[in-house]
Structures are given as C-alpha cells and as structure tokens.
Biopython code that builds the backbone (N, CA, C, O; Angstrom):
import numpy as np
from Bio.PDB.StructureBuilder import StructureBuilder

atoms = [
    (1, "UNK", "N", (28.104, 12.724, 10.022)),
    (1, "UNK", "CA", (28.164, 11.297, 10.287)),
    (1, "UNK", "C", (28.316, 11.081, 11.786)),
    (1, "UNK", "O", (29.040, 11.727, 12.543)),
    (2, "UNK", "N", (27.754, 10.371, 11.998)),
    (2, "UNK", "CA", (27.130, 9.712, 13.520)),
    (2, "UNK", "C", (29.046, 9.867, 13.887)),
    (2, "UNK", "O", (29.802, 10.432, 13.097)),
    (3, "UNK", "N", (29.524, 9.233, 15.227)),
    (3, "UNK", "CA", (30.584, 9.243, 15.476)),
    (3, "UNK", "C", (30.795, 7.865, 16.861)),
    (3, "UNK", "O", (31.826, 7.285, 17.204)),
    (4, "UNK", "N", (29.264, 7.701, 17.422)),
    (4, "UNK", "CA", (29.160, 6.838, 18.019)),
    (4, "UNK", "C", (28.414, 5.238, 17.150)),
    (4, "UNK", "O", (27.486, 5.122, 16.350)),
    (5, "UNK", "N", (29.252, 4.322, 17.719)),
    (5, "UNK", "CA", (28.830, 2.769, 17.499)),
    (5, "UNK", "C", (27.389, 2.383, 16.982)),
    (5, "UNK", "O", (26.917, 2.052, 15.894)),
    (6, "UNK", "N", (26.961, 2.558, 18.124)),
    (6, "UNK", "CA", (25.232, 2.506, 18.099)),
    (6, "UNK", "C", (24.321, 3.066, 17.297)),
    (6, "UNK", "O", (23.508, 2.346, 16.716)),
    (7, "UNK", "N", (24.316, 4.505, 17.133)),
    (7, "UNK", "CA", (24.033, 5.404, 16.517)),
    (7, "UNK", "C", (24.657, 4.969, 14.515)),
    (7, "UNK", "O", (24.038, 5.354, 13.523)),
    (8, "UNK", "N", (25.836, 4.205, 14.486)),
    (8, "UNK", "CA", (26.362, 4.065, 13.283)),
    (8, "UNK", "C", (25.767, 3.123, 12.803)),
    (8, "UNK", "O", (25.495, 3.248, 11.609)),
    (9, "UNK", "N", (25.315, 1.791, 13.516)),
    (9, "UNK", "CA", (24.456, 0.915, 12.911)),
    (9, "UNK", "C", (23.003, 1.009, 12.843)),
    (9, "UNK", "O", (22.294, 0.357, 12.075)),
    (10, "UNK", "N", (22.538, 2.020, 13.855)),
    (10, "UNK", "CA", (21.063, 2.525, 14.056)),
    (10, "UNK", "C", (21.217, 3.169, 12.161)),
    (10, "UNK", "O", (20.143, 2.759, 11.721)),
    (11, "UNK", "N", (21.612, 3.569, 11.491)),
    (11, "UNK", "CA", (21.809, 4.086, 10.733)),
    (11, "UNK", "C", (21.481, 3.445, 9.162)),
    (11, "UNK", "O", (20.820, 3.776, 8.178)),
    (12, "UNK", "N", (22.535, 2.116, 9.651)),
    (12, "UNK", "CA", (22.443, 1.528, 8.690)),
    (12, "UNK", "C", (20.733, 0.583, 8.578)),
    (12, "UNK", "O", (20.139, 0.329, 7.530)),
    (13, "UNK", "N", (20.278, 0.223, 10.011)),
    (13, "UNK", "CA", (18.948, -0.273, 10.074)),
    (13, "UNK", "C", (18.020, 0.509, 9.422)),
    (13, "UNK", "O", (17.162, 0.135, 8.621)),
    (14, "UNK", "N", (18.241, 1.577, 9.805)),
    (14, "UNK", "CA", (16.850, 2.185, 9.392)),
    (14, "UNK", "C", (16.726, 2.614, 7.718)),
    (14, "UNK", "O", (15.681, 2.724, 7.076)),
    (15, "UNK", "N", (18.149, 2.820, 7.224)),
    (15, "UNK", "CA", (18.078, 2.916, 6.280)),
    (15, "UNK", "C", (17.878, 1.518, 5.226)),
    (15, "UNK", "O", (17.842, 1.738, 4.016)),
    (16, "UNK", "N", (17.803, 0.676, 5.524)),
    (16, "UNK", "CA", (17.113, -1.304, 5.043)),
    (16, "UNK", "C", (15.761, -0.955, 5.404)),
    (16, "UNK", "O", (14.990, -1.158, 4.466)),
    (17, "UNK", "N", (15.198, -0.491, 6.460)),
    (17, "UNK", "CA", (13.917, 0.031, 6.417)),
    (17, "UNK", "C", (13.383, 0.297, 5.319)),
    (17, "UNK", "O", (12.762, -0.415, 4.529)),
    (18, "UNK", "N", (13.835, 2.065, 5.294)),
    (18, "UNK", "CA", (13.561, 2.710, 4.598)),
    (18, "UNK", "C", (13.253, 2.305, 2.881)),
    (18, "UNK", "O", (12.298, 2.661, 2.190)),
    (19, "UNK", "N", (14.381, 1.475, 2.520)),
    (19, "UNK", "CA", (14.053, 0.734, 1.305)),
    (19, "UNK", "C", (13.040, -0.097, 1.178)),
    (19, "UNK", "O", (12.399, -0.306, 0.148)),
    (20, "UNK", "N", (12.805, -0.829, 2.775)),
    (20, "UNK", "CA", (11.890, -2.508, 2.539)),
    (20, "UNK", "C", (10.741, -1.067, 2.392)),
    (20, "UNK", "O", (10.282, -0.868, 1.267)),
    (21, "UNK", "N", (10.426, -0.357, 3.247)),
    (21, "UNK", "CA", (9.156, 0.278, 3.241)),
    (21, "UNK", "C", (9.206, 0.733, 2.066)),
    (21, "UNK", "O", (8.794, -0.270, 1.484)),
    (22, "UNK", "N", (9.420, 1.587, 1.138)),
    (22, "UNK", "CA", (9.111, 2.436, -0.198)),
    (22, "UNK", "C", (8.860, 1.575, -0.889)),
    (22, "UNK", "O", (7.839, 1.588, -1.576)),
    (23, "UNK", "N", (9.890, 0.400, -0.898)),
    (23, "UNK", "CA", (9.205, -0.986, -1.996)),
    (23, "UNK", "C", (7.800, -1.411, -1.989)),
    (23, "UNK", "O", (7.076, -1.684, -2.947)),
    (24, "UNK", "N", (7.458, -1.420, -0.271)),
    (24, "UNK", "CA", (6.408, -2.061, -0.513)),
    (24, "UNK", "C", (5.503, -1.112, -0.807)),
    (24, "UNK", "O", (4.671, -1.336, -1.687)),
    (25, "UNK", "N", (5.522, 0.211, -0.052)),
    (25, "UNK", "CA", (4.299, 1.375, -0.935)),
    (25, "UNK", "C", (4.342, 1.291, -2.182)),
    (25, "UNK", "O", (3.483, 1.827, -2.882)),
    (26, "UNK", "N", (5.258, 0.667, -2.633)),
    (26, "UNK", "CA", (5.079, 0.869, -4.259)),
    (26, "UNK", "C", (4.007, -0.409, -4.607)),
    (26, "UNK", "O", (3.104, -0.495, -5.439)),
    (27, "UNK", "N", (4.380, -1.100, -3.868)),
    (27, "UNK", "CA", (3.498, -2.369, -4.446)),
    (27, "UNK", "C", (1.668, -2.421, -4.072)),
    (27, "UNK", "O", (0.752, -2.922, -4.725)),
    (28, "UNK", "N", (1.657, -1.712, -2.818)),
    (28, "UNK", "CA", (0.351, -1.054, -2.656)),
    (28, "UNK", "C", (-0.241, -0.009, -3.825)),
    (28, "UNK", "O", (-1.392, 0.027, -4.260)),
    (29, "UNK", "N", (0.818, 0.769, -4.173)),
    (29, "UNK", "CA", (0.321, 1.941, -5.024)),
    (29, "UNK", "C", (-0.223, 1.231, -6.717)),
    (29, "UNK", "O", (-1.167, 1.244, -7.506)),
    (30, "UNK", "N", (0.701, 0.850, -6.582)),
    (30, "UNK", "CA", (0.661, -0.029, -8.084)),
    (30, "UNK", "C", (-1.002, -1.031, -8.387)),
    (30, "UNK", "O", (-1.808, -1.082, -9.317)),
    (31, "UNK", "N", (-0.827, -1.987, -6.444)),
    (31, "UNK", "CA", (-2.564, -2.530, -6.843)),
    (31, "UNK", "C", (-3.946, -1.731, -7.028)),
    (31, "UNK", "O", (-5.013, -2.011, -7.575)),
    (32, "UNK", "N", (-3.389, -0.459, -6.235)),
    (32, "UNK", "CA", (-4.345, 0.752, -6.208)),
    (32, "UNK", "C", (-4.849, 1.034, -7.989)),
    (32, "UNK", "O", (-5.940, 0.884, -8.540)),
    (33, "UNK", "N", (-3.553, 1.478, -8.496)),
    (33, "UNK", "CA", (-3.171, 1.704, -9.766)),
    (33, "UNK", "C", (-4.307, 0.964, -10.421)),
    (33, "UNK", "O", (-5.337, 1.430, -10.909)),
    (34, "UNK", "N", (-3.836, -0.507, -10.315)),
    (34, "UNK", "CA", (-4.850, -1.584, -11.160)),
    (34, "UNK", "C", (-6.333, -1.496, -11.172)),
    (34, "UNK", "O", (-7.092, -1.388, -12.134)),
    (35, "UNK", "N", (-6.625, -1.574, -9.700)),
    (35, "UNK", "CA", (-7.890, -1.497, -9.457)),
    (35, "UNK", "C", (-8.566, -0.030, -10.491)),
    (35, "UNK", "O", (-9.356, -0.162, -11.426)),
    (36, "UNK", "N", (-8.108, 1.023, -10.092)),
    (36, "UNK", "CA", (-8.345, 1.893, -10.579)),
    (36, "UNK", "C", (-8.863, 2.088, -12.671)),
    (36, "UNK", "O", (-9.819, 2.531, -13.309)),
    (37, "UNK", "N", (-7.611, 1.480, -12.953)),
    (37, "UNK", "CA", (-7.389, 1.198, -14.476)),
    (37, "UNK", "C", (-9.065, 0.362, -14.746)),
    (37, "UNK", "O", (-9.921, 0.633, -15.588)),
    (38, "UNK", "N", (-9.065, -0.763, -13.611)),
    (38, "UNK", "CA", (-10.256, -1.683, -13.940)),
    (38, "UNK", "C", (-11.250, -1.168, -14.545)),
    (38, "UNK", "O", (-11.649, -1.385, -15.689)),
    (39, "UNK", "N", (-11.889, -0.056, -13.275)),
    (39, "UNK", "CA", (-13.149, 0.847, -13.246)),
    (39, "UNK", "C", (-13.144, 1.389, -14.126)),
    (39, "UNK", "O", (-14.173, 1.171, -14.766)),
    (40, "UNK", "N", (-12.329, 2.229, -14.708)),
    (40, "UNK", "CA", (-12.427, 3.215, -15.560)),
    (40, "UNK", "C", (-12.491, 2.713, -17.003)),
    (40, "UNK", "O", (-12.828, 3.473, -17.911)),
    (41, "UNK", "N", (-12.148, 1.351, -17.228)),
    (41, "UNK", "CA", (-12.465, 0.415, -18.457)),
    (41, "UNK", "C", (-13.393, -0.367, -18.349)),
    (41, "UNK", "O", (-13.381, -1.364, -19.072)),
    (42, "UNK", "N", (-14.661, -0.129, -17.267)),
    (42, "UNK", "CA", (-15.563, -0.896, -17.352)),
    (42, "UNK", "C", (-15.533, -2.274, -16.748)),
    (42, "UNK", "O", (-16.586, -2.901, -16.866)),
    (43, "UNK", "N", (-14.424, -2.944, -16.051)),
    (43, "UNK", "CA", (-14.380, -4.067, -15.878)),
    (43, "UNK", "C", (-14.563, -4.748, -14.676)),
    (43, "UNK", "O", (-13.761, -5.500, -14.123)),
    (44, "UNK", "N", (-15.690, -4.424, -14.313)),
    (44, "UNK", "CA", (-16.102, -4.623, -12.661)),
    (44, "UNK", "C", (-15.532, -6.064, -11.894)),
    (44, "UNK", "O", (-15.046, -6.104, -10.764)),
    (45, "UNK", "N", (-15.716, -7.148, -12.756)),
    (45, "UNK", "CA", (-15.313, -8.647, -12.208)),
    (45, "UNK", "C", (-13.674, -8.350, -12.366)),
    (45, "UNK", "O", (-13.149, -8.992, -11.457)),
    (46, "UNK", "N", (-12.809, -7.764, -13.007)),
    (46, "UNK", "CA", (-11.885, -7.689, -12.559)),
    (46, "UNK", "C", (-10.915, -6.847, -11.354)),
    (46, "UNK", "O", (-9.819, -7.033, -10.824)),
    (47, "UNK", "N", (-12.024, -5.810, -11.272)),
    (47, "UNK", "CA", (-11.844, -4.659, -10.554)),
    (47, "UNK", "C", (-12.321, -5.167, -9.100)),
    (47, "UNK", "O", (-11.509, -5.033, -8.185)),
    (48, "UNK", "N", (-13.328, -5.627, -8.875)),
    (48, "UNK", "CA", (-13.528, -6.789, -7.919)),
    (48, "UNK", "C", (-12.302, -8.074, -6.878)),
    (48, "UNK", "O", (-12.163, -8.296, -5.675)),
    (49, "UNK", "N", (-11.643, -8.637, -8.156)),
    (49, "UNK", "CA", (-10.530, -9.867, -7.958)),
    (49, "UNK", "C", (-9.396, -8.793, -7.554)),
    (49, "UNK", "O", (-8.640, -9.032, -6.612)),
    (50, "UNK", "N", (-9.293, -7.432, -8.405)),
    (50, "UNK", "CA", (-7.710, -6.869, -7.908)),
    (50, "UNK", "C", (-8.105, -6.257, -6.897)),
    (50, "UNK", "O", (-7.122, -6.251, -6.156)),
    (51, "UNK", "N", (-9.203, -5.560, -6.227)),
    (51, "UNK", "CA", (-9.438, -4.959, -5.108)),
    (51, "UNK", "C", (-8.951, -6.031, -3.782)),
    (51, "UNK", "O", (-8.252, -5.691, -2.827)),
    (52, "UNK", "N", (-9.412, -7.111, -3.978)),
    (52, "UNK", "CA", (-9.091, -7.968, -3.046)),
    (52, "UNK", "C", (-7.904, -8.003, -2.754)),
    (52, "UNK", "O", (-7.697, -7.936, -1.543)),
    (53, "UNK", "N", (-6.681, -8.114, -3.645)),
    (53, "UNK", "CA", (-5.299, -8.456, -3.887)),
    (53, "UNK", "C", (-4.943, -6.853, -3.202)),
    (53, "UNK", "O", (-4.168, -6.879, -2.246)),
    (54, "UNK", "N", (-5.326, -5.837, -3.524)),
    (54, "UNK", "CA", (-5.086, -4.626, -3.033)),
    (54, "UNK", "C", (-5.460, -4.113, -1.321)),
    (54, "UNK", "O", (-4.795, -3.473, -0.506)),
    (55, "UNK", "N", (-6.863, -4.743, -1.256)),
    (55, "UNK", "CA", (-7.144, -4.643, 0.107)),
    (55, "UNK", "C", (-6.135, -5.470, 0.986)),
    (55, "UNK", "O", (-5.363, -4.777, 1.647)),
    (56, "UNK", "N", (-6.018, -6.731, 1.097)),
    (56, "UNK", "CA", (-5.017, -7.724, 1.361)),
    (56, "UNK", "C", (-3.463, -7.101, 1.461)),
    (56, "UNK", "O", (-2.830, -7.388, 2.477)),
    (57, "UNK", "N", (-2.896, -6.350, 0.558)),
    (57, "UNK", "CA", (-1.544, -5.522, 0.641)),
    (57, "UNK", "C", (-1.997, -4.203, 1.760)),
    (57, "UNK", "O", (-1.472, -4.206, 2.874)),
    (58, "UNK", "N", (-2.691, -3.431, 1.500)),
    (58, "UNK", "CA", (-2.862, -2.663, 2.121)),
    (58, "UNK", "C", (-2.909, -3.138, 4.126)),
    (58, "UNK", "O", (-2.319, -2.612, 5.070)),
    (59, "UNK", "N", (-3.558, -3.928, 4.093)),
    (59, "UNK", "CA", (-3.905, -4.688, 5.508)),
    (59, "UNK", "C", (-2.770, -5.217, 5.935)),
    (59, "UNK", "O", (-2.847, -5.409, 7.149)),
    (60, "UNK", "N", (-1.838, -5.513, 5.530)),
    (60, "UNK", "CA", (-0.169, -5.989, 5.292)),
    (60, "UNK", "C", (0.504, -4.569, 5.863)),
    (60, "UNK", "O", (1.018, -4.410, 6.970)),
    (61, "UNK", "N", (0.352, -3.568, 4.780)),
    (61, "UNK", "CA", (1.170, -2.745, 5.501)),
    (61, "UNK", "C", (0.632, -2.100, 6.603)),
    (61, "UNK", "O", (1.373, -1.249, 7.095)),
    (62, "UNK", "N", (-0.525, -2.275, 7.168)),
    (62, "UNK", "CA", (-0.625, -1.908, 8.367)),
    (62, "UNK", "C", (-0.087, -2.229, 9.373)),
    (62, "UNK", "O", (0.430, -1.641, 10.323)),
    (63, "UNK", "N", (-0.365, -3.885, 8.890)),
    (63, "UNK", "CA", (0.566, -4.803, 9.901)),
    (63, "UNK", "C", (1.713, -4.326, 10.612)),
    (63, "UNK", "O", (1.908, -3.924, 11.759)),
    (64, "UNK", "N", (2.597, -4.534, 9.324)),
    (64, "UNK", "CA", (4.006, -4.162, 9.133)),
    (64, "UNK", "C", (4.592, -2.928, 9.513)),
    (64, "UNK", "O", (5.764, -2.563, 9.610)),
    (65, "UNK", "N", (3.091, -2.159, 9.780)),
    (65, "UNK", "CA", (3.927, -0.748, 10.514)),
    (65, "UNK", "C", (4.394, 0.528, 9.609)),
    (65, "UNK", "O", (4.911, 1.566, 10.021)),
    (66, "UNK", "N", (4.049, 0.146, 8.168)),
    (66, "UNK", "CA", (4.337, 1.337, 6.707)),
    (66, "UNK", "C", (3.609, 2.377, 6.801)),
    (66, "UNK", "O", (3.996, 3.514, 6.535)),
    (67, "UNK", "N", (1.930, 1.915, 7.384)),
    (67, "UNK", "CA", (0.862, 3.032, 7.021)),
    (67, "UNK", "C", (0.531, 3.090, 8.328)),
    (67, "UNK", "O", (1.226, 2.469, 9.132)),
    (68, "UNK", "N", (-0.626, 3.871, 8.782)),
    (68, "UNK", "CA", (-1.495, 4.076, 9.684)),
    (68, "UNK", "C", (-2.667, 3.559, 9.296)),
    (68, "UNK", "O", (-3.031, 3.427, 8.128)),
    (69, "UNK", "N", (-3.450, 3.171, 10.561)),
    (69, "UNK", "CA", (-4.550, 2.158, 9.948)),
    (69, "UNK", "C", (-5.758, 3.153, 9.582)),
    (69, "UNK", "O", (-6.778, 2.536, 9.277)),
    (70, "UNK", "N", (-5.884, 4.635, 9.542)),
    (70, "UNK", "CA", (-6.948, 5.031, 9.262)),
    (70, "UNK", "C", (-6.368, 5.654, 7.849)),
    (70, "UNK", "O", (-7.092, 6.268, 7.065)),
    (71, "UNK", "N", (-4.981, 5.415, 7.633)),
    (71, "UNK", "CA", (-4.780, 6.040, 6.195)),
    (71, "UNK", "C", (-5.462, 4.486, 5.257)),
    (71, "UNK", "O", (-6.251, 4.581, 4.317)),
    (72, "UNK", "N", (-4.971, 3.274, 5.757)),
    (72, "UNK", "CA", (-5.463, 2.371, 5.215)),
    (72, "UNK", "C", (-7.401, 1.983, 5.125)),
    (72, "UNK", "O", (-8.071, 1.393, 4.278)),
    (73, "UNK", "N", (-7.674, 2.496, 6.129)),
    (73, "UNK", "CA", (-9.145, 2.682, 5.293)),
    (73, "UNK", "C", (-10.185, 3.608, 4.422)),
    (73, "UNK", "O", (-11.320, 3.546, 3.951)),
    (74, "UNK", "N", (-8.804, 4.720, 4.530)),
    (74, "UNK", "CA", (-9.657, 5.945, 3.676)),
    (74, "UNK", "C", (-9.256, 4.981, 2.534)),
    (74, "UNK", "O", (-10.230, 4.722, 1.827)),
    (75, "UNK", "N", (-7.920, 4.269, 2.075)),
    (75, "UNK", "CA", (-7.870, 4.159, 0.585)),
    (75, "UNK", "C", (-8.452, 3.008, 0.296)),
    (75, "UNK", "O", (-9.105, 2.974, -0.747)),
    (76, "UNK", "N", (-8.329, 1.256, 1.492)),
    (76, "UNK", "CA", (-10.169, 0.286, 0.929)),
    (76, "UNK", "C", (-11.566, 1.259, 0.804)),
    (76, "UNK", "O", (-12.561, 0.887, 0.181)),
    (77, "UNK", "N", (-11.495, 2.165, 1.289)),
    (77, "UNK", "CA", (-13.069, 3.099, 1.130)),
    (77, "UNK", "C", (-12.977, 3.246, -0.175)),
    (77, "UNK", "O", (-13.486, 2.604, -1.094)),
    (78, "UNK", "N", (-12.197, 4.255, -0.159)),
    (78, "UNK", "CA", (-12.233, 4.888, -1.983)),
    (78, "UNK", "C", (-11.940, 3.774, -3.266)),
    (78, "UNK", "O", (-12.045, 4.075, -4.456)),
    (79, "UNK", "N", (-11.603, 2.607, -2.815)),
    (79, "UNK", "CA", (-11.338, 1.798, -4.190)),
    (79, "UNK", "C", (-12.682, 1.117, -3.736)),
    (79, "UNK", "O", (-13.012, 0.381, -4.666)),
    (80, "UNK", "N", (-13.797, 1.017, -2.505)),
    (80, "UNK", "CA", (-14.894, 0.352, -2.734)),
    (80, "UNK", "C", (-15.875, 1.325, -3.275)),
    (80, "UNK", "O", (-17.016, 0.950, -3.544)),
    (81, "UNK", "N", (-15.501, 2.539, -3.449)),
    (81, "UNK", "CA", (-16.970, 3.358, -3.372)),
    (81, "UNK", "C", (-16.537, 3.157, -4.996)),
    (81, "UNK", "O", (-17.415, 3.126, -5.858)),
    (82, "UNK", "N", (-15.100, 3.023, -5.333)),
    (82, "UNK", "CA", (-15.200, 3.237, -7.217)),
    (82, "UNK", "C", (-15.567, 2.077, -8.038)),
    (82, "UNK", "O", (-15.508, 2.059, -9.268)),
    (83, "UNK", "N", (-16.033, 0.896, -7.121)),
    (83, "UNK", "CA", (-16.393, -0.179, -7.517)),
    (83, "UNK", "C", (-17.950, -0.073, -7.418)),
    (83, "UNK", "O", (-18.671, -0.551, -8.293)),
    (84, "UNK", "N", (-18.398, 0.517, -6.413)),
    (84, "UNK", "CA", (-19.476, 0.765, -6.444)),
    (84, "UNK", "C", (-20.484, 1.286, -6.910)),
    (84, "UNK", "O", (-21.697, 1.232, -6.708)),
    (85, "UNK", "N", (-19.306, 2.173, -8.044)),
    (85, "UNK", "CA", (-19.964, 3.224, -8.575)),
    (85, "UNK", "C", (-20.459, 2.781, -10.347)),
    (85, "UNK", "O", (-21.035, 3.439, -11.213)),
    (86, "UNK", "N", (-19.969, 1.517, -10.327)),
    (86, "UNK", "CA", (-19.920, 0.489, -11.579)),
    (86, "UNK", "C", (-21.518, -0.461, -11.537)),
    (86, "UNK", "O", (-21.845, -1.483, -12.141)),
    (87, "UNK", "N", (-22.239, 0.371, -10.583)),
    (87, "UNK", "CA", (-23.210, -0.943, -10.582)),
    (87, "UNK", "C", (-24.196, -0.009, -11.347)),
    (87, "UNK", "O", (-25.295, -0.433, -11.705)),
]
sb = StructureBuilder()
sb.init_structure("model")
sb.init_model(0)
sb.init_chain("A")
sb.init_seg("    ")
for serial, (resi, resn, name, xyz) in enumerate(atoms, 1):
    if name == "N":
        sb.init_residue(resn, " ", resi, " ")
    sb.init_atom(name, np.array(xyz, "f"), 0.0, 1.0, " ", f" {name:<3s}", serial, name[0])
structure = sb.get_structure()
C-alpha cells in the first residue's frame, strides 16, 4: 500500500476507471455479441440496425480512451465483412 497522499488517491482514481472501463467493454462486447447472433440466424435487416448501435459504441470507446483506434476498426471491419457475407 502506497504510503504517500497522492499516490493513495491516484489509486483510488484509477481504480473507478478501471470499473467505468470493463463496464463499458462489456457493453461493446455484448453489441458485438448481437450483431453476430443476427448473421448467423439469417437476419440481415437486423444485423444491419445492431451493427450501427455497435459501430456507434465502439467509436465511443475510442473516444473515451478504452480501445485503440486501430483495434476499433479491425472489429467495425469484421462485423461488416459478416454482414456482407449475408448478401
């Protein structure tokens, strides 16, 4: 345990981080999830509407500083090429 001031609340910040961030990968992972479920049941117009909702989160956590922006376009790539692959 830290022993200095600074260092003791640096501590506690990053660890509120650490939570806001995993929450929200989860909520990225999860639209991923959906999209995914779509394709694989055939359901392109829906797989379509959740990609959006997914691309949109993803572009968020770039923002926000969670991901790196080239991790965020390998994964809009791969949920467009699996939409693509529905035509």
């Amino acid at each position: 345990m830290a022993n200095i001031k600074s260092q003791i609340k640096r501590i506690g910040t990053s660890e509120k981080a650490r939570v806001r961030n995993a929450s929200f990968k989860s909520q990225v992972r999860t639209a991923m999830k959906k999209v995914r479920l779509a394709v694989d049941e055939g359901r392109k117009e829906d797989a379509i509407a959740l990609n959006k909702v997914a691309a949109s989160l993803i572009d968020k956590s770039v923002v926000k500083g969670i991901q790196h922006t080239k991790t965020a376009a390998r994964q809009k790539r791969e949920l467009a090429l699996l939409i693509n692959s529905l035509a």
